[in-house]
ChimeraX commands (.cxc) that place a marker at each C-alpha (Angstrom):
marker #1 position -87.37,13.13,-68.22 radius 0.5
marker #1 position -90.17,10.82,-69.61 radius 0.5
marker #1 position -93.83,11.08,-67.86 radius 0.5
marker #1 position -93.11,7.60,-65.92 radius 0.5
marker #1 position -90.17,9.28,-63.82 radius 0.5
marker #1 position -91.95,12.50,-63.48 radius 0.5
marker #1 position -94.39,11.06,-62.09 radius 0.5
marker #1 position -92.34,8.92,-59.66 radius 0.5
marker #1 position -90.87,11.89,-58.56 radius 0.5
marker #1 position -93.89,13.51,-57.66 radius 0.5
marker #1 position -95.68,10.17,-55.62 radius 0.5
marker #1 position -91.96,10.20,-53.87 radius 0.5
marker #1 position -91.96,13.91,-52.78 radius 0.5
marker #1 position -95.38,13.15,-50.66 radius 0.5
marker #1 position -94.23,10.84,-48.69 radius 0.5
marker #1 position -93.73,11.76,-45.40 radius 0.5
marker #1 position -94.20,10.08,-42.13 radius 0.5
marker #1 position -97.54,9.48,-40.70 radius 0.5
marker #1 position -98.45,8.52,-37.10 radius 0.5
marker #1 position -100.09,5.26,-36.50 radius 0.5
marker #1 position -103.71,7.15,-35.45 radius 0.5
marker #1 position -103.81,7.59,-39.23 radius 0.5
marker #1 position -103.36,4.46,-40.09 radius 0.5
marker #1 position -106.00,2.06,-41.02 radius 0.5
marker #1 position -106.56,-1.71,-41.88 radius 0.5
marker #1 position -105.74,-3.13,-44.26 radius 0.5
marker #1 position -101.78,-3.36,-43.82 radius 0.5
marker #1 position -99.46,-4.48,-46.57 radius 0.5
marker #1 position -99.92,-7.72,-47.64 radius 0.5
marker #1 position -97.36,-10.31,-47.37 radius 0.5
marker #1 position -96.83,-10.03,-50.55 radius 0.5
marker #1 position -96.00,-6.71,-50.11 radius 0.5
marker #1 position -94.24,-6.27,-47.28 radius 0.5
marker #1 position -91.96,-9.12,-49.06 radius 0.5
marker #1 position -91.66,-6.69,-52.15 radius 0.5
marker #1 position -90.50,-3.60,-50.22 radius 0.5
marker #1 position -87.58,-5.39,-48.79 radius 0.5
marker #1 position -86.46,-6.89,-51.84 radius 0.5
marker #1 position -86.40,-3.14,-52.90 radius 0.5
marker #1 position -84.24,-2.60,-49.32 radius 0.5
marker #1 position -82.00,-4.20,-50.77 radius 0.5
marker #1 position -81.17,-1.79,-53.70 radius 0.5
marker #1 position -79.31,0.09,-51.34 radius 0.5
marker #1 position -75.57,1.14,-51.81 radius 0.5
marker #1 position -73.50,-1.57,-50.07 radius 0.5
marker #1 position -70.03,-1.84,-50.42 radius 0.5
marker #1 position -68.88,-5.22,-49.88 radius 0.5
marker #1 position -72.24,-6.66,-50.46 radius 0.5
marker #1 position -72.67,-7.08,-46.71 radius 0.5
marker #1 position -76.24,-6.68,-46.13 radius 0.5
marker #1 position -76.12,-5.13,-42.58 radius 0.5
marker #1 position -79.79,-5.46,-41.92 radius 0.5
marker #1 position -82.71,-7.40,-42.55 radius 0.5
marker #1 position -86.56,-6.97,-41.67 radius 0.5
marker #1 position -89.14,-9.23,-38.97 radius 0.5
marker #1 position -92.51,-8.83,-39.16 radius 0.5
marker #1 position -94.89,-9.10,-36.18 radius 0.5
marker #1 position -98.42,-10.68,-36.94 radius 0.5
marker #1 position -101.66,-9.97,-35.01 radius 0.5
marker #1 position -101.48,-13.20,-33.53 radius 0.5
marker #1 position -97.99,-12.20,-32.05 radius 0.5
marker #1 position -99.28,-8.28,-30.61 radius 0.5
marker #1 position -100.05,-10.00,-27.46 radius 0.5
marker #1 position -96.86,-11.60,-27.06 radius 0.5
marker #1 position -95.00,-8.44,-27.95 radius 0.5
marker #1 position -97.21,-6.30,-25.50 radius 0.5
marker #1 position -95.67,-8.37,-22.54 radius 0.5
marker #1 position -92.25,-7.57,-23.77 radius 0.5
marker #1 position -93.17,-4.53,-23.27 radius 0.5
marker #1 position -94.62,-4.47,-19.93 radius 0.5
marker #1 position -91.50,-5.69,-18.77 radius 0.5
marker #1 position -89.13,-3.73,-20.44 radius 0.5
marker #1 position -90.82,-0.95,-18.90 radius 0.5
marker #1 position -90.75,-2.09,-15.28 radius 0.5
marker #1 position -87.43,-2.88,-15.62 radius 0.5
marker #1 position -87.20,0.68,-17.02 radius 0.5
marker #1 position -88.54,1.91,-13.43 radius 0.5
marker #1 position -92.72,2.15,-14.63 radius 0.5
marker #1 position -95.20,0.75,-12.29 radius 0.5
marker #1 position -97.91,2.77,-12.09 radius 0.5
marker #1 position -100.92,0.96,-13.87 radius 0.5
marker #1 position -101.23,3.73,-16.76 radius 0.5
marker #1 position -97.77,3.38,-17.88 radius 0.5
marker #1 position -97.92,-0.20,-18.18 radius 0.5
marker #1 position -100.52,-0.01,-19.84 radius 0.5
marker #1 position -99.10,2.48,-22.57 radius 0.5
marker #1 position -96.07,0.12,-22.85 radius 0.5
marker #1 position -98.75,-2.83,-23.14 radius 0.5
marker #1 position -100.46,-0.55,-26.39 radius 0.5
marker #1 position -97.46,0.04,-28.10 radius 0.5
marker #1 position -97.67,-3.32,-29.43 radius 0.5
marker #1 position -100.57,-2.56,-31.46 radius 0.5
marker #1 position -99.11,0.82,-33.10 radius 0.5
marker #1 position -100.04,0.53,-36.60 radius 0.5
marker #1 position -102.11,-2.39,-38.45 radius 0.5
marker #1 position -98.82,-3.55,-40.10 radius 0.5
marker #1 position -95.58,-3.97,-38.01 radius 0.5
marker #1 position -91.92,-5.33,-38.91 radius 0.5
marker #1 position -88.58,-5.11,-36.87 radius 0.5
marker #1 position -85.77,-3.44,-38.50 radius 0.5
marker #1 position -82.56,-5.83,-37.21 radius 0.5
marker #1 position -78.82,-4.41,-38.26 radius 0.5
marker #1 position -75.74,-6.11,-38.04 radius 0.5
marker #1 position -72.39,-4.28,-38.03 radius 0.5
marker #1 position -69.76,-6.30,-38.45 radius 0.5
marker #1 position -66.20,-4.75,-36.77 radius 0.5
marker #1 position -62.90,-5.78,-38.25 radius 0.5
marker #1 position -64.04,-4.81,-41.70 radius 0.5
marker #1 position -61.21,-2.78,-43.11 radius 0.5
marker #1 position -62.55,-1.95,-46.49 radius 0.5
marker #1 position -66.31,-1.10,-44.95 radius 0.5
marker #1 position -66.39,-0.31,-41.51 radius 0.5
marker #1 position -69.42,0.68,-39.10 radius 0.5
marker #1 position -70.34,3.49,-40.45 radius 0.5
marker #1 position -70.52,2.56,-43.87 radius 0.5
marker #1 position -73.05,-0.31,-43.12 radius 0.5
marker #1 position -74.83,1.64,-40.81 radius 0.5
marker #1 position -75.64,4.02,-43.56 radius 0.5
marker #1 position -76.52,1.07,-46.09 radius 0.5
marker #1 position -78.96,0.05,-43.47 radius 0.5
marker #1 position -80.40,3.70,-43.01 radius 0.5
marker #1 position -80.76,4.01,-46.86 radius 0.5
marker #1 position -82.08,0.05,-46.92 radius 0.5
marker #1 position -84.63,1.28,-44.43 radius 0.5
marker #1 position -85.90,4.28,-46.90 radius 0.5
marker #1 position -86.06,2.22,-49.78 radius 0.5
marker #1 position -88.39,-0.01,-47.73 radius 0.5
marker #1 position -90.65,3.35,-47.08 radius 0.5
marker #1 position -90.54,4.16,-50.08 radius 0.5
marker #1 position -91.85,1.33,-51.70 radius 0.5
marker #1 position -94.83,1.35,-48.92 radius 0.5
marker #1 position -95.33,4.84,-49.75 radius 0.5
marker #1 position -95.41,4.26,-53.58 radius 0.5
marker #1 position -97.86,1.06,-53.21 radius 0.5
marker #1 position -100.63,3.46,-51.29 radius 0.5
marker #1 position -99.25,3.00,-48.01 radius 0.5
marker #1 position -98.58,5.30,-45.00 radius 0.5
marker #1 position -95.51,4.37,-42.87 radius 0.5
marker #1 position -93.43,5.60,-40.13 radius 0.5
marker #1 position -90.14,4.65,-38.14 radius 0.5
marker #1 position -90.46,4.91,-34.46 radius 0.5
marker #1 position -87.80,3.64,-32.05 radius 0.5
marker #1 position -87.81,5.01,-28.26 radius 0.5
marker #1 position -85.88,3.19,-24.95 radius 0.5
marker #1 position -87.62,-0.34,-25.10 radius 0.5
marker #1 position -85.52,-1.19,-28.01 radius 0.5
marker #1 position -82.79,-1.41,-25.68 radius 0.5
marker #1 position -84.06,-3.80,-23.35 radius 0.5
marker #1 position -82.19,-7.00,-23.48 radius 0.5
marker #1 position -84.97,-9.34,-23.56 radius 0.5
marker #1 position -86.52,-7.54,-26.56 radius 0.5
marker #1 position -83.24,-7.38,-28.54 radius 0.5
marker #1 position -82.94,-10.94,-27.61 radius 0.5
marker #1 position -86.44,-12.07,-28.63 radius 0.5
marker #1 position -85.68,-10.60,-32.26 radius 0.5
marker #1 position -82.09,-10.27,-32.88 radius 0.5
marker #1 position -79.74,-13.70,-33.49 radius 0.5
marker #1 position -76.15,-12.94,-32.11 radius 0.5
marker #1 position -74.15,-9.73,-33.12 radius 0.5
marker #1 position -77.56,-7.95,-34.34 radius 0.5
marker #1 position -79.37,-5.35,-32.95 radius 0.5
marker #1 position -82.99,-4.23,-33.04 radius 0.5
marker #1 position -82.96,-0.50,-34.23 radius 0.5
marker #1 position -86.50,0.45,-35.24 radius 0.5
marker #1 position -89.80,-0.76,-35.66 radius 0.5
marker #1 position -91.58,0.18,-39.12 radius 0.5
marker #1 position -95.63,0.73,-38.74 radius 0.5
marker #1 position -97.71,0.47,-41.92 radius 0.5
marker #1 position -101.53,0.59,-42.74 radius 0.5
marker #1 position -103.59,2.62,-45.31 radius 0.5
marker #1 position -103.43,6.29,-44.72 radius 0.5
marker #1 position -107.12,7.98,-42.96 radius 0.5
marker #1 position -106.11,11.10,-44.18 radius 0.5
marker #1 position -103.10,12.59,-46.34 radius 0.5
marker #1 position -99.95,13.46,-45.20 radius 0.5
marker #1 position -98.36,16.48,-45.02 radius 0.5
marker #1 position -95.09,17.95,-44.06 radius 0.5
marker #1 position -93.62,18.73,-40.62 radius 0.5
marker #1 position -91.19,21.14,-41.90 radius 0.5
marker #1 position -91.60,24.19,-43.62 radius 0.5
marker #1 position -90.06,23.58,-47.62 radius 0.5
marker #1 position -88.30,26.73,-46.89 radius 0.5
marker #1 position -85.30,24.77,-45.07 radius 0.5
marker #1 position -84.85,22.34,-48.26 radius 0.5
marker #1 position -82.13,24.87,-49.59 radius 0.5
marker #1 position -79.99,24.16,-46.67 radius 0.5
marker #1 position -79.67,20.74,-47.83 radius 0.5
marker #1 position -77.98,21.34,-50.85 radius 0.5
marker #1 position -75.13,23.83,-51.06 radius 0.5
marker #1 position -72.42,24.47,-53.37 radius 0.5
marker #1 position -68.39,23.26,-51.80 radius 0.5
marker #1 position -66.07,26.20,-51.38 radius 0.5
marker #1 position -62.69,25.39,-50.93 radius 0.5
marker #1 position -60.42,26.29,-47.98 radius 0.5
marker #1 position -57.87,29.14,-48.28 radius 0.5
marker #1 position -54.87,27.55,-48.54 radius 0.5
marker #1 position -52.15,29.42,-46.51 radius 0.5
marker #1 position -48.45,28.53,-47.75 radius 0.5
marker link #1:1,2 radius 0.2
marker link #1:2,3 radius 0.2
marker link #1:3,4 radius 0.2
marker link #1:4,5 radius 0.2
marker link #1:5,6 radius 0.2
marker link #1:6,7 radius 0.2
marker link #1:7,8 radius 0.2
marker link #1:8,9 radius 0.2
marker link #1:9,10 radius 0.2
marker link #1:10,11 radius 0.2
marker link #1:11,12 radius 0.2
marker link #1:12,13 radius 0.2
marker link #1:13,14 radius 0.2
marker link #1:14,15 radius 0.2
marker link #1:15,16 radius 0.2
marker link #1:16,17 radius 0.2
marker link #1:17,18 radius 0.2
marker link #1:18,19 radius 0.2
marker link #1:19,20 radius 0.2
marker link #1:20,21 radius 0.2
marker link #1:21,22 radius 0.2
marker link #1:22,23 radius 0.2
marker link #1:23,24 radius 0.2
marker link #1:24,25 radius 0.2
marker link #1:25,26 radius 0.2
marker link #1:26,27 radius 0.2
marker link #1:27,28 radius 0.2
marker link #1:28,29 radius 0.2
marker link #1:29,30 radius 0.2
marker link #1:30,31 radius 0.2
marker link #1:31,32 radius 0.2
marker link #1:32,33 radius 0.2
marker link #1:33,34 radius 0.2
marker link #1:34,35 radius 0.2
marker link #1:35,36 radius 0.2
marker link #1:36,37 radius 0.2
marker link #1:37,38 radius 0.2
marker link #1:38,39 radius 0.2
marker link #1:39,40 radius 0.2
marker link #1:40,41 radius 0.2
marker link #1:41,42 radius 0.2
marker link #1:42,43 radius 0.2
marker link #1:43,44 radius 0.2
marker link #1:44,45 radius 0.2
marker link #1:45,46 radius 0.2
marker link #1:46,47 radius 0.2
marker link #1:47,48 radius 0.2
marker link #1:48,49 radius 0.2
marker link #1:49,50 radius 0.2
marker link #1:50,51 radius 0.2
marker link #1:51,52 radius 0.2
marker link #1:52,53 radius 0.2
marker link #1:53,54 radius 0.2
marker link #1:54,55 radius 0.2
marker link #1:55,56 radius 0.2
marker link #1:56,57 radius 0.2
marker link #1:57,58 radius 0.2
marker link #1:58,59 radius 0.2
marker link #1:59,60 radius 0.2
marker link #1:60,61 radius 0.2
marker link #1:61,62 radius 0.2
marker link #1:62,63 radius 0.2
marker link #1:63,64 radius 0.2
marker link #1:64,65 radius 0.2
marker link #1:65,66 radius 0.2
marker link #1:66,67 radius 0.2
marker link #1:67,68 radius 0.2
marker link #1:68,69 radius 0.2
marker link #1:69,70 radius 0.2
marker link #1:70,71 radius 0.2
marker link #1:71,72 radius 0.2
marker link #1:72,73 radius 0.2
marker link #1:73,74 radius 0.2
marker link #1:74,75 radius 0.2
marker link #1:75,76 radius 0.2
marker link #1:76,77 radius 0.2
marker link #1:77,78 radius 0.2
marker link #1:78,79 radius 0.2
marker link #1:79,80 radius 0.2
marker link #1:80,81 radius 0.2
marker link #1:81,82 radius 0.2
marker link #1:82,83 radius 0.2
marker link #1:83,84 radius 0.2
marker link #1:84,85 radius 0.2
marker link #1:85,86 radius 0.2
marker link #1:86,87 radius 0.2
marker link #1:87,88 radius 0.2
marker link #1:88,89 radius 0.2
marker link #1:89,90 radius 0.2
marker link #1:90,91 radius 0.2
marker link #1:91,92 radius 0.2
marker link #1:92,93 radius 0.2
marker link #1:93,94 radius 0.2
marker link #1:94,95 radius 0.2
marker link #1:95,96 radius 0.2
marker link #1:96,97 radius 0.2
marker link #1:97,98 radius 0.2
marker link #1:98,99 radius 0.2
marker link #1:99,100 radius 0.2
marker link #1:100,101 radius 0.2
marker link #1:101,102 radius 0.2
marker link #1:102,103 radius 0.2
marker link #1:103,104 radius 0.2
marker link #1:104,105 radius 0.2
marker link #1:105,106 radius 0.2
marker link #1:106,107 radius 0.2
marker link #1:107,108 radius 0.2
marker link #1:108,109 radius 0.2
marker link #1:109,110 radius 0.2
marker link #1:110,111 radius 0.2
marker link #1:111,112 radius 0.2
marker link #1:112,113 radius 0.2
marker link #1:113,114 radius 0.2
marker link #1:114,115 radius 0.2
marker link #1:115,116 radius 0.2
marker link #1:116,117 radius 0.2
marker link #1:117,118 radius 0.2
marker link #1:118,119 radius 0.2
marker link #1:119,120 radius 0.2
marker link #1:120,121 radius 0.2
marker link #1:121,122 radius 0.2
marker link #1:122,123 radius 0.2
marker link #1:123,124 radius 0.2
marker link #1:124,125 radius 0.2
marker link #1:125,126 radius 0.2
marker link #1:126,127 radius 0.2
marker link #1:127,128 radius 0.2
marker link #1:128,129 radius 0.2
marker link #1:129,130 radius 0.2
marker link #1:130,131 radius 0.2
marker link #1:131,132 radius 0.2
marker link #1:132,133 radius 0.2
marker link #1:133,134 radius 0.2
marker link #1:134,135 radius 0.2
marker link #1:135,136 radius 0.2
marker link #1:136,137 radius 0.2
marker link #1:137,138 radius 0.2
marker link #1:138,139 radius 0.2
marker link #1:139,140 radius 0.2
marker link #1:140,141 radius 0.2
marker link #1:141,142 radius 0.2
marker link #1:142,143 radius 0.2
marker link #1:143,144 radius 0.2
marker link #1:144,145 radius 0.2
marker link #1:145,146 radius 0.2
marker link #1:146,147 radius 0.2
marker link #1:147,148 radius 0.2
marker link #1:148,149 radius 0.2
marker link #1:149,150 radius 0.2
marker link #1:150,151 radius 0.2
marker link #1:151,152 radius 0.2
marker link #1:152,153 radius 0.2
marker link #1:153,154 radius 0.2
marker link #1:154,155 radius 0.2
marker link #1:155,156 radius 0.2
marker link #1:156,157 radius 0.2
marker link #1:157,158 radius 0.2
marker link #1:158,159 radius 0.2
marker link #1:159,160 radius 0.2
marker link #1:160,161 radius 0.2
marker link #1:161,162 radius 0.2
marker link #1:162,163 radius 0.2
marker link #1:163,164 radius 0.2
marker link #1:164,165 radius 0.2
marker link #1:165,166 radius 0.2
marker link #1:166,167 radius 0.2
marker link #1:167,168 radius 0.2
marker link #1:168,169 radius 0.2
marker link #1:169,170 radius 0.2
marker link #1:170,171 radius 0.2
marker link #1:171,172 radius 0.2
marker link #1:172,173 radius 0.2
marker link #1:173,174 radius 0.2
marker link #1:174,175 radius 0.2
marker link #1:175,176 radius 0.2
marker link #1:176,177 radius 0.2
marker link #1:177,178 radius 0.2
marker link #1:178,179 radius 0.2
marker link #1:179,180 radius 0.2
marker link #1:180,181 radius 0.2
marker link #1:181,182 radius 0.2
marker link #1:182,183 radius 0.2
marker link #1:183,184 radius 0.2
marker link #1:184,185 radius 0.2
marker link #1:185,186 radius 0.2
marker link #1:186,187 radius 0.2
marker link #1:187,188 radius 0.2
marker link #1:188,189 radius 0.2
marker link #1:189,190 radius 0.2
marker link #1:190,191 radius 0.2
marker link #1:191,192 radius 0.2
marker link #1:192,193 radius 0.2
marker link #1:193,194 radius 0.2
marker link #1:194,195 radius 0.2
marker link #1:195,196 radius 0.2
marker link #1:196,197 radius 0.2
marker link #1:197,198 radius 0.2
view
């Protein structure tokens, strides 16, 4: 393995998720938000479908996106002032915000659901990824507003679906894991095949 990939393997296996109160200005450029989804879509997928695509939310738009959110949540059952105005602060998570939209298309007999679901899941970690390698801390949050219809309708053109929002920003402080390395083992395992019984 040359010194290059060594190294890429290294920056990759510190990424991990970081909350939005350790993220800091400045958030991806353009540039490179534009540059992480072109890597998105290096994904595997079969029948060159591409089941998702990314929307990013500017500062000017927070305020806008805030009231979505008030509403979703009273239509939710919230009314007391402090949970509106939780639902109201969501729309600032993060100094860098984009929409994950998917689109699964049914009647597709050589790729169904499941298969563009999971080209959308591994479009989505390429996207991390490529924050994470440019300096970037990033994290995936989704939670029950997503389903409201008027926030799925404000973002998603007919037969999508809003599944995530991605936050971005410059990390305050490093990362670190959530989960001891002791469980990576359990990823991996060797197949042992089944008794057969004749």
């Amino acid at each position: 393995m040359s010194t290059i990939d060594t190294r890429t393997i290294a920056a990759l296996a510190g990424r991990y998720s970081q909350g939005p109160k350790y993220m800091v200005a400045p958030a991806p450029s353009r540039a490179q938000w534009q540059q992480a989804a072109d890597l998105a879509l290096r994904a595997p997928d079969h029948g060159g479908l591409r089941p998702f695509r990314f929307v990013l939310v500017s500062d000017e738009q927070r305020e806008h996106l805030a009231g979505l959110f008030v509403n979703a949540a009273r239509r939710w059952g919230q009314s007391e002032a402090e949970e509106l105005q939780r639902a109201h602060d969501r729309a600032w998570n993060g100094p860098g915000l984009a929409a994950l939209i998917v689109r699964l298309r049914e009647g597709e007999p050589e790729v169904p659901a499941h298969e563009q679901l999971i080209c959308a899941g591994a479009g989505l970690m390429n996207f991390l990824n490529a924050l994470h390698l440019m300096g970037y801390a990033a994290k995936t949050l989704s939670g029950a507003a997503l389903r409201d219809p008027a926030l799925q309708a404000a973002f998603c053109q007919p037969g999508e679906q809003l599944l995530a929002w991605v936050l971005a920003g410059t990390p305050s402080k490093p990362a670190a894991a959530r989960q001891a390395a002791a469980d990576a083992p359990a990823v991996l395992s060797d197949w042992v095949p089944p008794t057969v019984v004749r």
